[in-house]
C-alpha positions, 0 to 999 in steps of 0.5 A: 682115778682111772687106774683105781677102776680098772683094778675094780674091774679085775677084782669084778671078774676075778670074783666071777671066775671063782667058781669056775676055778672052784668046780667044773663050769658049762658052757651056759654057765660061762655064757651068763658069767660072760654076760654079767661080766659085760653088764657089770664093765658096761657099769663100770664105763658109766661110772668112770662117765659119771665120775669124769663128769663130776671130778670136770664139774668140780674142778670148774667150780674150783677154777671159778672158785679161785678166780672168785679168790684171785678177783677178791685178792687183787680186790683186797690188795687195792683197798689196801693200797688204797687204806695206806694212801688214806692213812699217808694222807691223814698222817701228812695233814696231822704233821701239818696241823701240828706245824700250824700250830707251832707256827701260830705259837710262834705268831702268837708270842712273837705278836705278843713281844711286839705289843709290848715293845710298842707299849715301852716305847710308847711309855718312853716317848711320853715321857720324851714329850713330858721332858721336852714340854717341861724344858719348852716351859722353862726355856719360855719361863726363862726367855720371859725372864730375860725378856723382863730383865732386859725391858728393866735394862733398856727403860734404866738405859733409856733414862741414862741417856735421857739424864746425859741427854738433858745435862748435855742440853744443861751444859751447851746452854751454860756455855751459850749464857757465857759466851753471850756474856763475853762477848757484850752487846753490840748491833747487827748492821743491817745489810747482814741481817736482811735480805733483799725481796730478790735474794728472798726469792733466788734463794733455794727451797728444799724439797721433801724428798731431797730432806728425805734423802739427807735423812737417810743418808745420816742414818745410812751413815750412822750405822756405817760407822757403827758397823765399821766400829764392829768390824774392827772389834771395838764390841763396846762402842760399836754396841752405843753407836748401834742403840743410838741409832735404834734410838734416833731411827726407829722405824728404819729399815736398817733397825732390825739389823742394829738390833741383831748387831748389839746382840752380836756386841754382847755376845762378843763381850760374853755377855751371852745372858744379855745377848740371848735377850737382845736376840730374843727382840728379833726373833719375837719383834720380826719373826719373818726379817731374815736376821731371825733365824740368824738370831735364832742360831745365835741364842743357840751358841750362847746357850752352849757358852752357858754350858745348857746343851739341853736348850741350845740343842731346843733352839737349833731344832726351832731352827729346823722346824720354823726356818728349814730353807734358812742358811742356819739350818745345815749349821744347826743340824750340825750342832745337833749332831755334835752335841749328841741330842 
């Protein structure tokens, strides 16, 4: 710009020379070319001045201006960073949101399966129950038959024994008649027949407990032999001798026991029909004696000899289920699981 003026300045006092160059020239007239050639570069120095001021004025305005620029870049560039942070943000919630939904989806489906699985197997226990309440009530229908059958059974042996007992009676009187009529009258002396008052009363009086005590050791001794009989597996005679001792000792302690044996007599004689019966009045006569839940397992194993697993299987599981302290109960448990049930 400088250099611009000064050539501007040049042209300025070359222009004033031109006249002198041109013609002759005095001295005022040099004077006052002299003059005006000072007021004129005076004017120039105060333009340069002005000029200076303005090109420092703009630039500071350009200066301010970029700095204006630069803040508003820098301005710019951080809501920018800040608008993509946002838009990552919103993109990672999007992905999110998109695998809820495939999660709750999965849930919802998997929920679903659930419900029917639980519903099949709810429809399969019903009918479990139905079938095991059909078998209960044709187990108890068939344990009421055999029940019947065996009271037939019993009342026709009772009437047998009662027919032999009167024919024996009938026979032990005619042989008593004959032996009378063998014999003849004659008389008894006296000193046979009668007693003194001393021998009346040096004679010994049982007491109740002493007839007590020979009563059960009768009994004690019947059911022994009877026991023997079973153990040496004579199954028929031990099973009579046990029914005549139900028969002449009911209410003993060992009834129940001889109950349970002649069941163990059929059962040995594969009359398990029979014996799943004789059984049967142990269990439903006493169900708390421990020979129940022996009686139990016992109509078990018959079941299985007729070939019915289903019952068998029934009845071990009563076992389990009314006796789990028994010594049956392993055993049963083991039968279940052979049986496959």
């Amino acid at each position: 710009m400088k250099k611009q003026n000064t050539i501007y300045r040049l042209s300025l006092i070359t222009a004033s020379f031109l006249p002198l160059l041109t013609g002759c020239v005095t001295d005022q007239d040099f004077r006052g070319l002299e003059l005006h050639v000072r007021s004129m570069d005076n004017r120039v120095v105060e333009l340069e001045d002005k000029i200076d001021k303005l090109e420092k004025g703009a630039g500071a305005s350009v200066d301010r201006m970029q700095k204006q620029q630069a803040g508003m870049g820098s301005t710019l560039d951080r809501l920018n960073t800040e608008f993509l942070q946002v838009k990552g943000q919103l993109d990672e919630s999007r992905h999110r949101y998109r695998n809820l939904q495939s999660e709750n989806e999965r849930l919802l489906n998997k929920i679903t399966e659930l419900k029917e699985t639980v519903q099949n197997q709810t429809n399969q226990l019903q009918e479990r129950i139905g079938t095991v309440e059909s078998s209960t009530t044709e187990i108890d229908n068939k344990l009421t038959s055999v029940h019947l059958n065996l009271t037939d059974l019993q009342k026709a042996q009772a009437r047998e024994a009662a027919a032999r007992a009167e024919a024996a009676a009938k026979a032990a009187e005619e042989a008593r008649k004959k032996a009378a009529r063998k014999a003849g009258p004659h008389e008894i002396a006296p000193e046979k027949t009668k007693k003194t008052p001393a021998q009346v009363e040096s004679a010994p009086v049982p007491s109740v407990s002493e007839k007590s005590d020979e009563g059960q050791s009768s009994a004690q001794k019947m059911y022994d032999l009877a026991l023997q009989s079973f153990k040496k597996e004579k199954f028929k005679e031990a099973q009579d001798l046990f029914r005549g001792f139900i028969t002449k000792y009911p209410n003993d302690k060992l009834a129940v026991n001889a109950r349970f044996w002649v069941g163990d007599c059929l059962f040995n004689q594969d009359e398990f029909a029979l014996a799943i019966l004789e059984y049967q009045n142990v269990i439903a006569d006493h169900p708390n004696h421990p020979k129940a839940p022996a009686a139990l397992f016992k109509q078990g194993m018959a079941f299985e000899k007729l070939q019915d697993a289903d019952t068998a299987v029934i009845v071990y599981k009563k076992i389990l289920n009314e006796y789990p302290k028994s010594a049956q109960a392993g055993t049963a448990q083991e039968r279940i699981n052979k049986l496959g049930k």
